[in-house]
C-alpha positions as CSV (number, residue, x, y, z in Angstrom):
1,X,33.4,-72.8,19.1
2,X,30.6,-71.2,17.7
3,X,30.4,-67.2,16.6
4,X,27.0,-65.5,17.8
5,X,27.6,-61.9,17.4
6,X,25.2,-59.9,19.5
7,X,24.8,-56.1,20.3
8,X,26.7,-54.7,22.8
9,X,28.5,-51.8,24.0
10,X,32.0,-51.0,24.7
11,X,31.6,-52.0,28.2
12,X,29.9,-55.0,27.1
13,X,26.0,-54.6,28.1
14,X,23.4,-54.5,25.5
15,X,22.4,-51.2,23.6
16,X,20.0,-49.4,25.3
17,X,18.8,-46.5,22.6
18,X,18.7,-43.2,23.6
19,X,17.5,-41.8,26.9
20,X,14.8,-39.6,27.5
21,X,16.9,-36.8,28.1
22,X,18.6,-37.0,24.6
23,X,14.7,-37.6,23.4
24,X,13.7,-34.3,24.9
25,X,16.4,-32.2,23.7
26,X,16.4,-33.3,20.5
27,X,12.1,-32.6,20.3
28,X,13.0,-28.9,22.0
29,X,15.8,-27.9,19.1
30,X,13.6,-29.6,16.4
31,X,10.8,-27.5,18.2
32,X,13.0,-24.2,18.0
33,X,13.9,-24.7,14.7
34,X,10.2,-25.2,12.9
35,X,9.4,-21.9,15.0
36,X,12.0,-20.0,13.4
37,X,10.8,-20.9,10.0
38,X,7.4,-20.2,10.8
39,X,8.2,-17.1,11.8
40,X,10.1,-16.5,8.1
41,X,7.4,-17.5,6.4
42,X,4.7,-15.4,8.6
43,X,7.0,-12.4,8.2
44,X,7.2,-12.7,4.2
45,X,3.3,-13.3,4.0
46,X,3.0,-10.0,5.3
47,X,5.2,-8.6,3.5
48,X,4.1,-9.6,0.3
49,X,0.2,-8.6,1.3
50,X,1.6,-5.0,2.1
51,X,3.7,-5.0,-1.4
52,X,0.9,-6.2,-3.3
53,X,-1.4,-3.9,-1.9
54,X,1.3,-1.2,-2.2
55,X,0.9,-1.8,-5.9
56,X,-2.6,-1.9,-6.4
57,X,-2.5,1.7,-4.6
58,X,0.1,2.8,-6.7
59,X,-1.8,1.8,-10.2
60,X,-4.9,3.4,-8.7
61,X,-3.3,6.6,-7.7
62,X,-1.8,6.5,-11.3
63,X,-5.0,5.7,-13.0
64,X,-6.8,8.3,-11.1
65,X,-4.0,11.1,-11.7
66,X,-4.9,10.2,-15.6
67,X,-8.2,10.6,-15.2
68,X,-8.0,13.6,-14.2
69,X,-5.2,15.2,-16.2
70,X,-7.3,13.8,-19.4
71,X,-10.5,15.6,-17.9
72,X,-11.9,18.2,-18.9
73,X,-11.5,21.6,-16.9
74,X,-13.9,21.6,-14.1
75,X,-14.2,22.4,-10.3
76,X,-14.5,19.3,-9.2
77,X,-12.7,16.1,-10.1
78,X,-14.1,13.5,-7.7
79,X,-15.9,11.4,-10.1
80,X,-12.7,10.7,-12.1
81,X,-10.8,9.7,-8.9
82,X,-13.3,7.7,-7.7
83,X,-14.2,5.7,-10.8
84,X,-10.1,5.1,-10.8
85,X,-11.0,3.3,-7.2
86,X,-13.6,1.9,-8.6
87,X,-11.7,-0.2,-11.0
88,X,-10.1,-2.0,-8.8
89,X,-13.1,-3.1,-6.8
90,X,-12.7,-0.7,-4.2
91,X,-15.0,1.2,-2.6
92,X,-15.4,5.1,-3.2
93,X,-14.8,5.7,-0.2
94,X,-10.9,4.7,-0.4
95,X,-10.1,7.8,-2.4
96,X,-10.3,11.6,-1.1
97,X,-9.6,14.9,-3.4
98,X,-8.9,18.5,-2.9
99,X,-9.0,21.1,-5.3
100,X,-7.3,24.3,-5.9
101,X,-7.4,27.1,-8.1
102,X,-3.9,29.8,-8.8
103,X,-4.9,33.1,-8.1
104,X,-2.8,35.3,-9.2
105,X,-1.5,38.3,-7.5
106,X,-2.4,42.3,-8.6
107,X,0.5,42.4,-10.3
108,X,4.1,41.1,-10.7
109,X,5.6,41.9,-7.0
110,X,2.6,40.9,-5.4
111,X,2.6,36.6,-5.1
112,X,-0.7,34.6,-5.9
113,X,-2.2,31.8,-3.5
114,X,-3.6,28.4,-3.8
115,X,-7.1,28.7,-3.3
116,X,-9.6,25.7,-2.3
117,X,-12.0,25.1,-5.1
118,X,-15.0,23.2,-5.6
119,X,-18.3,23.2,-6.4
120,X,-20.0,26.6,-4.9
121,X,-16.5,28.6,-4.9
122,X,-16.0,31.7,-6.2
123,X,-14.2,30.7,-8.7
124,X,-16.2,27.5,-9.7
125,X,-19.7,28.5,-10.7
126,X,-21.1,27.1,-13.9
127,X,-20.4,23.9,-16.0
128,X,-16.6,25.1,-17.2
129,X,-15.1,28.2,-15.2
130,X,-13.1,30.2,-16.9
131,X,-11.0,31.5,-14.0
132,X,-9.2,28.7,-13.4
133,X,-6.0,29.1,-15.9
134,X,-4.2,26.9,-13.0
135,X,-5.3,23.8,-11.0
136,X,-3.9,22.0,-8.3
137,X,-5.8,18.4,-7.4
138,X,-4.5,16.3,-4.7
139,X,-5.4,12.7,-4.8
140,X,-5.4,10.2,-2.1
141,X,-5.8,6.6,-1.9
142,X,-6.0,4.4,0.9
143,X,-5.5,0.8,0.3
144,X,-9.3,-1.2,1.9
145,X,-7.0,-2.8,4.6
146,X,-6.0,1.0,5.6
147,X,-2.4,0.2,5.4
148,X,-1.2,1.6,2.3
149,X,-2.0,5.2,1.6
150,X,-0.4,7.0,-1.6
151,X,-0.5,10.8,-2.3
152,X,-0.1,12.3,-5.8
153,X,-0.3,15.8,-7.0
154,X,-1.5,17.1,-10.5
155,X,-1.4,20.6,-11.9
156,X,-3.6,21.3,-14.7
157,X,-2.7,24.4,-16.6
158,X,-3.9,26.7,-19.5
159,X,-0.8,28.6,-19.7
């Protein structure tokens, strides 16, 4: 009696794979799961180009707010702000400023307003005015994609 040991089932036929069915399913999980991971890894690209750019903004916005605080007393601080931009291979155009001037009031019940200075103001004729004991210069900075903009505020004072 000889012993050939062949494949076969529990019912005794031969082993026939998997089906097509089993095939399928197994192609549309598979399928499912390298979408999700796509997706994860789409998702964090993004969110890593926003954060970076997010952080070139903020060192801009920072290096433009120095800048200016380091400048000397003038109407109009554009330049400074935009050579901040500048620095980071940015276009000029990324950066906006507005300037103000403290005008006091008559006296101490009356309250003093912010008013807009620049270049041709009242208060802004000549190289260095010498009305201008307070300053208020807002910065902003839009990232080139347009997606990040940052805000930052600085006084400059005499008092």
């Amino acid at each position: 009696m000889s012993c050939r040991h062949t494949a076969r089932n529990a019912k005794g036929g031969r082993d026939g794979g998997f089906s097509l069915v089993e095939v399928v399913i197994a192609i549309v999980l598979m399928g499912t799961v390298v979408v999700a991971i796509l997706n994860a890894v789409s998702t964090s690209v993004k969110a890593s180009s926003v954060s970076r750019s997010a952080a070139q903004v903020e060192t801009a916005v920072v290096n433009a707010a120095d800048r200016v605080n380091r400048a000397p007393k003038r109407c109009d601080y554009t330049i400074y702000v935009q050579a901040a931009v500048q620095t980071e291979g940015w276009s000029p155009d990324t950066a906006s400023v507005t300037h103000e001037y403290y005008v006091p009031g008559v006296d101490a019940t009356v309250e003093g307003t912010w008013e807009t200075g620049a270049a041709g103001s009242p208060g802004c004729s000549g190289p260095a005015p010498t009305d201008l004991l307070v300053q208020r210069v807002t910065i902003s900075i839009t990232s080139p994609d347009g997606k990040v903009r940052r805000n930052i505020e600085v006084v400059k004072s005499d008092v």
